[in-house]
Structure formats: C-alpha cells, structure tokens
N, CA, C and O atoms as CSV, one atom per row, in Angstrom:
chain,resi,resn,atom,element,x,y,z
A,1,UNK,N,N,-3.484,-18.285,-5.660
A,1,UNK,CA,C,-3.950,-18.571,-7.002
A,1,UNK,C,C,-5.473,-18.568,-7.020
A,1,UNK,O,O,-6.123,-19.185,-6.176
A,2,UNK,N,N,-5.952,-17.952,-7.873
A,2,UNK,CA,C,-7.432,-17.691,-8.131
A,2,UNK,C,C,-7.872,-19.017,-9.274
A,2,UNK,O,O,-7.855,-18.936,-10.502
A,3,UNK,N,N,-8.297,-20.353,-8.343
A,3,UNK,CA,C,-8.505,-21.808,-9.425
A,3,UNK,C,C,-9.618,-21.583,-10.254
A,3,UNK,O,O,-9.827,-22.533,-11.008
A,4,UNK,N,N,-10.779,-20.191,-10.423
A,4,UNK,CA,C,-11.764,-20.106,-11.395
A,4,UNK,C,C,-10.877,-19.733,-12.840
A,4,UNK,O,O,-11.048,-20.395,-13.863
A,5,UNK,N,N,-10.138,-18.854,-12.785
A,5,UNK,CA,C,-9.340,-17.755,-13.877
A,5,UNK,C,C,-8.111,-18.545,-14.245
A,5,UNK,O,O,-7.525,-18.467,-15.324
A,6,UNK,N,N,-7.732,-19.450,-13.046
A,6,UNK,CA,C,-5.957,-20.133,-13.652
A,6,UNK,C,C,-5.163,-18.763,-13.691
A,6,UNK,O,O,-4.543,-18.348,-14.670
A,7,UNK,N,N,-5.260,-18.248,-12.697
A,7,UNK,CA,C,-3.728,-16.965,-12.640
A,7,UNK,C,C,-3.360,-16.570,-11.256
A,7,UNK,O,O,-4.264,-16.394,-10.440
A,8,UNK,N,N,-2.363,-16.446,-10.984
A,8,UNK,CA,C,-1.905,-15.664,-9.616
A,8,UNK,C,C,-2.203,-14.492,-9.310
A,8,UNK,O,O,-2.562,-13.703,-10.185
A,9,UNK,N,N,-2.119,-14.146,-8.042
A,9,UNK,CA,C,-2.233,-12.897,-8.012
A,9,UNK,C,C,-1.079,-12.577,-6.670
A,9,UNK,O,O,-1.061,-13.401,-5.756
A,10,UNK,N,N,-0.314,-11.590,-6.614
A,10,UNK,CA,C,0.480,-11.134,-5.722
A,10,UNK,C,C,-0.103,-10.547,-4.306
A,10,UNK,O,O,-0.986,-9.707,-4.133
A,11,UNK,N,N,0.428,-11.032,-3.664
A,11,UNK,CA,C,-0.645,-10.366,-1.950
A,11,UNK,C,C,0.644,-9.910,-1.053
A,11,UNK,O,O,1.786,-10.344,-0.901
A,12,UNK,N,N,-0.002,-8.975,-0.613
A,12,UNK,CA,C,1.712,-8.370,0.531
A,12,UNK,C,C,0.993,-8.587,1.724
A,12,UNK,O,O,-0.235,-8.622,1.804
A,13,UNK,N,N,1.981,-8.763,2.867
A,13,UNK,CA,C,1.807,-8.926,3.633
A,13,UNK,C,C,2.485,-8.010,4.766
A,13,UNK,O,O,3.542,-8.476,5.191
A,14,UNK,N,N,2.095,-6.858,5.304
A,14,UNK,CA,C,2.312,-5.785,5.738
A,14,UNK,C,C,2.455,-5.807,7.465
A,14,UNK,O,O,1.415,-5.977,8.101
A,15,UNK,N,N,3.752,-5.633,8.207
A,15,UNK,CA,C,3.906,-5.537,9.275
A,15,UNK,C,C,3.728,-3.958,10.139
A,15,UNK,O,O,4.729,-3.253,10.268
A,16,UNK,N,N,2.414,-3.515,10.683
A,16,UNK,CA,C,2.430,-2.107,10.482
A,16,UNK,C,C,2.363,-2.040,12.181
A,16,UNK,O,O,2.228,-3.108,12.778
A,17,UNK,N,N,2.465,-0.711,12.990
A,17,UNK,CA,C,2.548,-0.407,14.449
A,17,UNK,C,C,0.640,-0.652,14.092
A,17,UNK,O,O,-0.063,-0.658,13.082
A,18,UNK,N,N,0.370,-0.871,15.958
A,18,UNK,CA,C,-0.914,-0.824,15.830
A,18,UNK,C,C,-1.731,-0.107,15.999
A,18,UNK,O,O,-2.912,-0.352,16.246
A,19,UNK,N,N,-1.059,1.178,15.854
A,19,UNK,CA,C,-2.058,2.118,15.627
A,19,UNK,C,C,-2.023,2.606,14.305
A,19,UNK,O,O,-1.798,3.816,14.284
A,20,UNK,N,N,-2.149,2.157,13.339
A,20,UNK,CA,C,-1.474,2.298,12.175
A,20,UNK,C,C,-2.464,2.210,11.290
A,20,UNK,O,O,-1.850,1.555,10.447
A,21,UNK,N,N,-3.872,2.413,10.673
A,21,UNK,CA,C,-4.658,1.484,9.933
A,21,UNK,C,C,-4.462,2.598,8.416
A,21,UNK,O,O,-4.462,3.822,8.287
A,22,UNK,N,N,-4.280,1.217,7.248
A,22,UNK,CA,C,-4.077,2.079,5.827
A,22,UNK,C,C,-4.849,1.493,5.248
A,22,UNK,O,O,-5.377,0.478,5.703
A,23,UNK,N,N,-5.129,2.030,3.999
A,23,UNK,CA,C,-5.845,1.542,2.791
A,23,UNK,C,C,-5.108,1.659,1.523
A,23,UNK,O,O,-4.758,2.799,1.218
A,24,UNK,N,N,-4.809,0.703,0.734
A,24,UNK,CA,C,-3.889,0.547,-0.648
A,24,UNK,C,C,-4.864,1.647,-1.378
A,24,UNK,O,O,-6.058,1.945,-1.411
A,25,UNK,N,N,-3.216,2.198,-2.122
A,25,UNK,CA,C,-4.247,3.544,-3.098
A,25,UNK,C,C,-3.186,2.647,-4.800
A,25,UNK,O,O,-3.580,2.898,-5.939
A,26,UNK,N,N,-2.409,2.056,-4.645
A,26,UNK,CA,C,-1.914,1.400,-6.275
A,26,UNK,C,C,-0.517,0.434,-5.532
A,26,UNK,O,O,0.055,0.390,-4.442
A,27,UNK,N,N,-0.422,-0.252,-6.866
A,27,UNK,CA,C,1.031,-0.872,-7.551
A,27,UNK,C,C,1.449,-0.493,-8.589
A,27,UNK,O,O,0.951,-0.318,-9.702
A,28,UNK,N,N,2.953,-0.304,-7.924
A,28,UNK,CA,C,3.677,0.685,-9.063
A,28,UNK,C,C,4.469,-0.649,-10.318
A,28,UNK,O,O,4.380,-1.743,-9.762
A,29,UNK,N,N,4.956,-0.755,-11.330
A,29,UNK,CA,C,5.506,-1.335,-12.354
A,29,UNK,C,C,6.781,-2.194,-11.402
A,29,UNK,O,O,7.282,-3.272,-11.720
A,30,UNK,N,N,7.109,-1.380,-10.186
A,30,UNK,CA,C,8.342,-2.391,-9.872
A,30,UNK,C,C,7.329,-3.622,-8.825
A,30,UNK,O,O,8.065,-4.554,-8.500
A,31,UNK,N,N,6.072,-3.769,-8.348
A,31,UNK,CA,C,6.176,-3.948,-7.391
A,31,UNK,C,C,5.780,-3.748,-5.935
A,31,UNK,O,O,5.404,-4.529,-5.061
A,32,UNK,N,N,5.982,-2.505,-5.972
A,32,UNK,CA,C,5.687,-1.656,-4.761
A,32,UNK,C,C,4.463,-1.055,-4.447
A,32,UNK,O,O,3.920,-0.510,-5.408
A,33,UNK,N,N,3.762,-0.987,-3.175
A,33,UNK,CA,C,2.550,-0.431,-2.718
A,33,UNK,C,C,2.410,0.650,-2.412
A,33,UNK,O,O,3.070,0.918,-1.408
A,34,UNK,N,N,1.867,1.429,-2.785
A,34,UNK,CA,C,1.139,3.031,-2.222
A,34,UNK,C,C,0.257,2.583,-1.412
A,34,UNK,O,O,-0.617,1.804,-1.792
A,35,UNK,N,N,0.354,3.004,-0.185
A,35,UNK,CA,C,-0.814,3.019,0.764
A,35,UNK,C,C,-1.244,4.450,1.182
A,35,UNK,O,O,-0.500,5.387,0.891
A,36,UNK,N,N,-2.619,4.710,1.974
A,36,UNK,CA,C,-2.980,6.104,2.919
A,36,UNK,C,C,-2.829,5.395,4.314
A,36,UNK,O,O,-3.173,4.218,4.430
A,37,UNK,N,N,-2.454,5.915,5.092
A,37,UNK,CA,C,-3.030,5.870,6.548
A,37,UNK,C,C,-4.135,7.045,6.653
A,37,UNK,O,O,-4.234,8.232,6.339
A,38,UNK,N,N,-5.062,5.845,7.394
A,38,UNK,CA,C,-6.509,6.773,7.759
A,38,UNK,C,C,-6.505,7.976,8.532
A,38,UNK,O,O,-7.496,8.702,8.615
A,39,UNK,N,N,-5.096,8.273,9.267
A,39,UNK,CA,C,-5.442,8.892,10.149
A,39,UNK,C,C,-5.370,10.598,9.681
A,39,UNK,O,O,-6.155,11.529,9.862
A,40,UNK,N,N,-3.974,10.494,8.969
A,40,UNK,CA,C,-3.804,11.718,8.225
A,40,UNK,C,C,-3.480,12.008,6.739
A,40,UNK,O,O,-2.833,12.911,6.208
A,41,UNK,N,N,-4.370,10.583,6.086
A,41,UNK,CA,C,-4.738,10.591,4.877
A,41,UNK,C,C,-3.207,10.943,4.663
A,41,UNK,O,O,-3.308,11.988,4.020
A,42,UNK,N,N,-2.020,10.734,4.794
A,42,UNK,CA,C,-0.625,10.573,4.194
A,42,UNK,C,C,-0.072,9.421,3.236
A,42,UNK,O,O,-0.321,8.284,3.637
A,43,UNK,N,N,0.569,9.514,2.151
A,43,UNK,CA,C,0.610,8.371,1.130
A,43,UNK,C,C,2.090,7.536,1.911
A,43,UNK,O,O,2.822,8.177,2.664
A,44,UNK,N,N,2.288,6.408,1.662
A,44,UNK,CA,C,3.400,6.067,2.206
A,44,UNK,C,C,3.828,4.961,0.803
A,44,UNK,O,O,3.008,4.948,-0.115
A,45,UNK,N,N,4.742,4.310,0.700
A,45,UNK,CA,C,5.344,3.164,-0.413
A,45,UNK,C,C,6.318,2.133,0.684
A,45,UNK,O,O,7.157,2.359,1.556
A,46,UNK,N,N,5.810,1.148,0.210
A,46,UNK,CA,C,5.671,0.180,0.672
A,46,UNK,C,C,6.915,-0.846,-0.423
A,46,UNK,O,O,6.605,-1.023,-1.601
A,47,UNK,N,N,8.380,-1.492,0.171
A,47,UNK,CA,C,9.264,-1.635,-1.377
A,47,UNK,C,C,9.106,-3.279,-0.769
A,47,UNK,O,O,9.680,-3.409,0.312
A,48,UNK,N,N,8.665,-4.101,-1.104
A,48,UNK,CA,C,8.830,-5.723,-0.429
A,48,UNK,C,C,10.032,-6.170,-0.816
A,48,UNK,O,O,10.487,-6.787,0.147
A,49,UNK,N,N,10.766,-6.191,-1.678
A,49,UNK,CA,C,12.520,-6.688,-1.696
A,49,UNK,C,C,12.912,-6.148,-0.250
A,49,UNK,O,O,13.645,-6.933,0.351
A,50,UNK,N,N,12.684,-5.323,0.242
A,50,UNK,CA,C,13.219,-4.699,1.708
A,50,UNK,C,C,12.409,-4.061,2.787
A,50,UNK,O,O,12.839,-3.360,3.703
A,51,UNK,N,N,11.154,-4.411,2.541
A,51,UNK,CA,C,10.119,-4.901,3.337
A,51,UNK,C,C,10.158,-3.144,4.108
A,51,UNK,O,O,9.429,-2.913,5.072
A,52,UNK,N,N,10.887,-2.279,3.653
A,52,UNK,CA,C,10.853,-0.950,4.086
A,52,UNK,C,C,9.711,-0.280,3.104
A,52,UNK,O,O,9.414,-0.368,1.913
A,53,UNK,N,N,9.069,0.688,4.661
A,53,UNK,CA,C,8.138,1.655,3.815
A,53,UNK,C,C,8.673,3.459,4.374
A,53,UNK,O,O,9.291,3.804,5.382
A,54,UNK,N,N,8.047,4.382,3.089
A,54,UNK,CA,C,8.680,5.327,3.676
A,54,UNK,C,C,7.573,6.678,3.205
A,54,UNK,O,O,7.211,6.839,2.040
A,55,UNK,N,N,7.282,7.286,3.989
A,55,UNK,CA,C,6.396,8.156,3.446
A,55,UNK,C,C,6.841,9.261,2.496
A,55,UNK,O,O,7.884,9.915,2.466
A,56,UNK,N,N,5.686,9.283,1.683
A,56,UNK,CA,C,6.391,9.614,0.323
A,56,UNK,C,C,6.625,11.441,0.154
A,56,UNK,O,O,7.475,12.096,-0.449
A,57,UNK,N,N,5.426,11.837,1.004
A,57,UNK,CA,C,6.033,13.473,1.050
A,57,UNK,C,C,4.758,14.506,2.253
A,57,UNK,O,O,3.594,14.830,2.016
A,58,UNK,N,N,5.456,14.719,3.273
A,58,UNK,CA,C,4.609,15.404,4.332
A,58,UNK,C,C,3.396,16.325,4.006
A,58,UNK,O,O,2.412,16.299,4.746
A,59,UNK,N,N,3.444,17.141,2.912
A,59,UNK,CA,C,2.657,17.508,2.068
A,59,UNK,C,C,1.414,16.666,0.913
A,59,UNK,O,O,0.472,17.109,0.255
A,60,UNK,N,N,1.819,15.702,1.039
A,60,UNK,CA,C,0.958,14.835,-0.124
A,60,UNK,C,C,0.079,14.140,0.681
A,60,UNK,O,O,0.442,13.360,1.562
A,61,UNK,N,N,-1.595,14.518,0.279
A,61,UNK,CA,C,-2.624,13.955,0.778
A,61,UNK,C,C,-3.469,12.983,-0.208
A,61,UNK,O,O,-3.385,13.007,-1.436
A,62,UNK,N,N,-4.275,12.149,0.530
A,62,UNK,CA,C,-5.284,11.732,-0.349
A,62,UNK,C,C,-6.387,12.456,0.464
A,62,UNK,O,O,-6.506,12.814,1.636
A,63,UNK,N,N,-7.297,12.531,-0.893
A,63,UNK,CA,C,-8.216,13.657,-1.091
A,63,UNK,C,C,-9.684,12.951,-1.272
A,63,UNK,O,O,-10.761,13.542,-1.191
A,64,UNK,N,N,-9.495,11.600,-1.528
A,64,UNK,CA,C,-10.846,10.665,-2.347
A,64,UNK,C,C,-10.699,9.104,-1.677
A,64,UNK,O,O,-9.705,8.415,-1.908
A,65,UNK,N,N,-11.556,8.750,-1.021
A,65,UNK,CA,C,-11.139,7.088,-0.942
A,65,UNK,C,C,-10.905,6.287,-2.357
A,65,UNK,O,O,-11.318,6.411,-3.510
A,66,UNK,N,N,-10.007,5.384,-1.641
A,66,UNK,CA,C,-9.952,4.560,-3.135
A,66,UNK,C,C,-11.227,3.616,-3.524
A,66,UNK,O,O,-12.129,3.512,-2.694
A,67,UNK,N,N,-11.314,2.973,-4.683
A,67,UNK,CA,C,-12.458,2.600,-5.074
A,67,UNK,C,C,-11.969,1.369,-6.292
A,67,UNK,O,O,-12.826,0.751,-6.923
C-alpha cells in the first residue's frame, strides 16, 4: 500500500532460473505480466493464478526498452 495516495498497488513476485534476467514490458486486463528477457529480447507472460509463464512466440521481439 502506497500510505501518501491511500491505494494498493499489485506486486508479483517472480521465481525465475538464474540465469534468467527480465524486464516488465505491461499488465494485461486479467492480471498477467509481459516480461523481455535481456538476453534475447523474447516476450514471455507471466499468469499468477498458476504462477506459470510461457513464452509468447519464438519470433516476437522487443525492439525498444521499456520506459
């Protein structure tokens, strides 16, 4: 809880291999995290009801850091 604003905010907490390092690219309407891994800029989704992530398509890059 953020006590300046009076609102929550949702935080995930991500169990990843350790060679693994990502950067959040969104949250989707259900929930769920889009991340990149740095290494080959690949998008992955992230579902926390089932704590499974799955990469979203071998072809799909990020192109821009997020910001």
């Amino acid at each position: 809880m953020n006590a300046e604003e009076e609102v929550w905010s949702k935080t995930y907490s991500i169990t990843l291999p350790e060679t693994m390092c990502c950067m959040p690219v969104s949250v989707s309407k259900q929930g769920n995290l889009v991340f990149s891994n740095n290494e080959k800029s690949r998008l992955f989704k992230y579902y926390p009801g089932t704590g499974e992530i799955r990469c979203l398509s071998l072809d799909l890059c990020v192109i821009s850091p997020y910001l």
